[in-house]
C-alpha positions in Angstrom: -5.7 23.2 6.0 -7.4 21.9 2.9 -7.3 18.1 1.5 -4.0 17.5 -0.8 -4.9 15.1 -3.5 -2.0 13.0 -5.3 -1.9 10.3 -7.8 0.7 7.7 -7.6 1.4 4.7 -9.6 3.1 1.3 -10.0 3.1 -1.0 -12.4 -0.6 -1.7 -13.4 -1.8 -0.1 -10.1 -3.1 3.5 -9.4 -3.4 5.3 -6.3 -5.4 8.8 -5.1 -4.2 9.9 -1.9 -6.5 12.4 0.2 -4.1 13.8 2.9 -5.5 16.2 5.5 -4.7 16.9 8.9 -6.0 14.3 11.6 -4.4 11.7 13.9 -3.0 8.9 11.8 -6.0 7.4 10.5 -5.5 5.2 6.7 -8.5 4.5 5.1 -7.9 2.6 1.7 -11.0 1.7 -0.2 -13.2 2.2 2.9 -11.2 0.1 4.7 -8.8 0.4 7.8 -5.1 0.1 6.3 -4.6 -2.9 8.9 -7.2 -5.1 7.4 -6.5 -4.3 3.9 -2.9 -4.8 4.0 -2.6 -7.2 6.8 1.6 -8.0 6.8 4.2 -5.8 8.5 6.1 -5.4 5.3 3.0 -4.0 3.5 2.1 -1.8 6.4 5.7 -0.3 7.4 5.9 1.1 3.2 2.7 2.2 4.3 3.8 4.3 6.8 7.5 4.5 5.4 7.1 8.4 4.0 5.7 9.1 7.9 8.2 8.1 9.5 11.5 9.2 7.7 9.7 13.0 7.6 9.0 12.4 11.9 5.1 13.6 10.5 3.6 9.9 12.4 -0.1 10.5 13.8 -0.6 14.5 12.3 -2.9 13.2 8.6 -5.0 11.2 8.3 -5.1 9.5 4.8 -8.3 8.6 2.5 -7.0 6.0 -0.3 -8.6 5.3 -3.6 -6.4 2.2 -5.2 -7.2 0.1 -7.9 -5.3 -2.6 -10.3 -2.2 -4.7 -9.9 -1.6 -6.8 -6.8 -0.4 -5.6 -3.0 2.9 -5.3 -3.3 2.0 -2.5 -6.1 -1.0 -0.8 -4.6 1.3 -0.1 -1.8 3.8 1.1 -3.5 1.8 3.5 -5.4 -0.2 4.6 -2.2 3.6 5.4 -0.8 4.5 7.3 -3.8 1.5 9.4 -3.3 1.7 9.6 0.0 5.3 10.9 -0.7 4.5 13.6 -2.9 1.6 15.0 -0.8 3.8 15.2 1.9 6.4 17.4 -0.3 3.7 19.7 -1.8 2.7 20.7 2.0 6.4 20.9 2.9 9.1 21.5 0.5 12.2 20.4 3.3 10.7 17.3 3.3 12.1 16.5 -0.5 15.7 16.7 0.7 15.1 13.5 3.5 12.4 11.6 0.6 14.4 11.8 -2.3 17.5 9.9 -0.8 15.4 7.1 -0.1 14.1 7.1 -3.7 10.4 7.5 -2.5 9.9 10.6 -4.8 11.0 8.4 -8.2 8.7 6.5 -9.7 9.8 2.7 -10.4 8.4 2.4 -14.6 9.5 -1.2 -14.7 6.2 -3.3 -16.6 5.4 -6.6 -17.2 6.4 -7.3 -20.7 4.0 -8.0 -23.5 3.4 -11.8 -24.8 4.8 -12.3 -28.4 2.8 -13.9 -30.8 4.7 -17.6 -31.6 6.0 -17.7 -28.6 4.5 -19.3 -25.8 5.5 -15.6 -23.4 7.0 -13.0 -23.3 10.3 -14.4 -23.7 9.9 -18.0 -23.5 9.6 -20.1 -26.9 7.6 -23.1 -28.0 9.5 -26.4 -27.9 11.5 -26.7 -30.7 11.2 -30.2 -32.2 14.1 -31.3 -35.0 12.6 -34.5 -36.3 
């Protein structure tokens, strides 16, 4: 089997995924996946895509992630995971795509206005 490459994303964060047949081993910018995301909420969406397609232990995974924070570097490794997993098995889509791993999330942090002190928030206003 060759390597499947994938990009995902999530807010400011990008993630290449190098899938290829192995025993279960996550490597995310040279780093084991334990140490580089060290709570169980971080490492079960980590594995999430694994264990809803019953494919635990058969790839190993080489990660490239940059930009954003945690919560969004794992959630753009689990896209890609996602989608390398359907493009080396199409059945897999039907049990992915319920769980809304397939879909991107777009959401962005808003931009700063100028005169205001953020995005939304004002200066205080001042009558006398």
């Amino acid at each position: 089997m060759a390597i499947t490459h994938k990009t995902g994303r999530r807010k400011n964060s990008v993630a290449r995924v190098y899938l290829k047949e192995g025993n279960g081993n996550i490597t995310i910018n040279g780093k084991e996946a334990k140490v580089y995301f060290p709570t169980d909420v971080l490492q079960y969406k980590l594995q999430q895509a694994f264990l809803l397609t019953n494919t635990t232990g058969q790839f190993d995974v080489n990660v490239n992630v940059f930009g954003g924070g945690t919560t969004g570097q794992v959630e753009a490794i689990r896209l890609a995971i996602a989608k390398a997993l359907v493009s080396l098995n199409e059945e897999n889509k039907a049990v992915l795509k319920p769980q809304g791993l397939l879909t991107r999330d777009s959401r962005m942090v808003e931009r700063k206005k100028f005169g205001q002190k953020k995005a939304r928030k004002r200066f205080q206003f001042s009558k006398r």
